[in-house]
N, C-alpha and C positions, 0 to 999 in steps of 0.2 A: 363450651364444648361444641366441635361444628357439627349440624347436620349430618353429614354425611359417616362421620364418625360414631352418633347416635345410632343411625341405620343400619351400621356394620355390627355394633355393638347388641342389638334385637336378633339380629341374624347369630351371632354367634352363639344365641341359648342355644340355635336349633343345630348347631356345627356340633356342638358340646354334648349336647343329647346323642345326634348320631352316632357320635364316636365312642362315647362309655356305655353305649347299650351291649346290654347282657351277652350278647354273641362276640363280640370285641372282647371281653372281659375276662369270658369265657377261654377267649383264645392267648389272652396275657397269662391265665393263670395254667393255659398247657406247657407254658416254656420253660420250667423245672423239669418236668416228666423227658424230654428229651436227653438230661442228664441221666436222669433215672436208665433208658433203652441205652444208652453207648454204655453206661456201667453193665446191662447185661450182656451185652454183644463184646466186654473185653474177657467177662465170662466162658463164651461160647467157642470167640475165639479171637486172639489179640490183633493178625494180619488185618483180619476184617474191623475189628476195633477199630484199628488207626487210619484203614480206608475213611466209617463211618465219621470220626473222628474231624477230619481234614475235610471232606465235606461237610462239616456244621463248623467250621470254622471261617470258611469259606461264606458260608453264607452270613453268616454273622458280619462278617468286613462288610459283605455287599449291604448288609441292612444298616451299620452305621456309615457309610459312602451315601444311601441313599438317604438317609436321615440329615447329614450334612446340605446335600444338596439341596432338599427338598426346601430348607429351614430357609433357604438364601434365595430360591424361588418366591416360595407364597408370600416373604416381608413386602418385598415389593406391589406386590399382587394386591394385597390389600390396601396398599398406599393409593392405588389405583382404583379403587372399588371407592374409598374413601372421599378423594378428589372428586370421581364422576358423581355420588350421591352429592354432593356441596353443589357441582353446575349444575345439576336435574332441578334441585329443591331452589337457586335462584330462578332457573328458567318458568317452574312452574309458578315461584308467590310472584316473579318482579316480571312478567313479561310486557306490563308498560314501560319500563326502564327499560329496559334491551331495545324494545324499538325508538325511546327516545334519542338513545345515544349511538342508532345503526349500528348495535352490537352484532347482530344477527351471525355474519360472516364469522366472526371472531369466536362467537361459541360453537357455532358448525364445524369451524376449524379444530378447535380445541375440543370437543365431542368427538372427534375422530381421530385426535391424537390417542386421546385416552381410551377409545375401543381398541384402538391397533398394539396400544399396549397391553390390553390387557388378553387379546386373542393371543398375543407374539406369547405373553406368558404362560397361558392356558396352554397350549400350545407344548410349549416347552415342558412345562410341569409335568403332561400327559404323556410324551415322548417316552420324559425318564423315566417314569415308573412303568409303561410298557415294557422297554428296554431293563431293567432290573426287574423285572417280572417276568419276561423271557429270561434270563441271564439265571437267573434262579429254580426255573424250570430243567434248565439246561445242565445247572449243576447237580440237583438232585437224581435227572436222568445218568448225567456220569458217575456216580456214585453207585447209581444200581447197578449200571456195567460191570466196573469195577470190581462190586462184590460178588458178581457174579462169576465172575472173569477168574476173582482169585482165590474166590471159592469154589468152584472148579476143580482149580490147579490144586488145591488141598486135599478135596475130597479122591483125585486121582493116586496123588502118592498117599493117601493114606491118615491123612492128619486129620481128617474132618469126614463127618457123615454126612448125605445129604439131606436130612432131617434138621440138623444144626442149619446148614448153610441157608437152606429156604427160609426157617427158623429168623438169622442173620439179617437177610436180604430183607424180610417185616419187621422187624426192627431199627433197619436202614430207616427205612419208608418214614417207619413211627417215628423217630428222633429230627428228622429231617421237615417234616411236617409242618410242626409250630413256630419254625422259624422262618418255614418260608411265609405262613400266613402273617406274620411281624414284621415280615416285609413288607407285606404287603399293604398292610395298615398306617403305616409310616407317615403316608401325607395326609391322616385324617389325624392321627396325631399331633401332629408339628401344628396343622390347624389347630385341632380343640387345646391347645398348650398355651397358644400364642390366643386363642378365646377369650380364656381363661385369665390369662394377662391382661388384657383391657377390659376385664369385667371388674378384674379385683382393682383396678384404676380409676376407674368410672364410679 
């Protein structure tokens, strides 16, 4: 087993830890409850339903896109983490050999391949999930519009009290909620998953 592989492997109790702590756990077991709010808001009232509706649908695609992506980021990311722990731990037991063989250059080089990759992929990683982090913000904002918008138009003709519609529009909020935090959690997932995998390997 290489070094470096070892080192990742210590680090991912503490990856594994972070992510199934009680507040995470907490937040996986609110994602039922969102069915629960859209079944009362088809109650209250079906327009606003189906607004609610297609906003958690919505989000849902964004959180498996982001799920996908993220899965295809951190593999490599680790491969990288894996590699620079192996050149650290020769530089540190053999650095008479390095200088025997004027390696010097050679891991300087390759010590900064392997930083640039692994910033290019930090980097990257970070992007997406801000960007699907806005993107998600963005939807649950249109959604309040929306039920705003067409609850409104309901309670004008007639079809709807305002009591309901405010009513509506927190339960919007409420259903929309645990999904977006499931987004949000997504790449501490994909980590503690892929942890978990080289622990049960190891």
């Amino acid at each position: 087993i290489p070094v470096g592989l070892r080192q990742q492997v210590l680090q991912d109790v503490g990856v594994m830890k972070t992510a199934y702590n009680s507040s995470h756990l907490t937040g996986l077991l609110d994602l039922p409850f969102s069915l629960l709010f859209l079944f009362i808001m088809a109650l209250l009232s079906f327009p606003l339903f189906i607004v609610g509706l297609l906003g958690a649908v919505a989000l849902l695609i964004l959180g498996v896109l982001n799920l996908y992506a993220t899965r295809r980021a951190i593999a490599p990311s680790i491969q990288a983490n894996v590699s620079k722990g192996n050149l650290s731990n020769s530089v540190l037991n053999d650095p008479s050999l390095i200088r025997a063989f004027n390696a010097g250059p050679f891991v300087n080089q390759l010590w900064g391949k392997l930083l640039d990759k692994l910033q290019t992929l930090g980097e990257y990683t970070e992007s997406k999930q801000q960007f699907m982090q806005a993107l998600s913000q963005s939807i649950t904002m249109v959604v309040t519009v929306f039920v705003i918008a067409v609850g409104a138009k309901l309670v004008v003709s007639g079809d709807l009290n305002v009591g309901a519609m405010i009513g509506v529009n927190i339960l919007a909020a409420r259903a929309l909620a645990p999904i977006s935090k499931f987004n949000g959690m997504t790449a501490l997932l994909v980590q503690a998953e892929q942890s978990n995998t080289r622990l049960n390997n190891i």
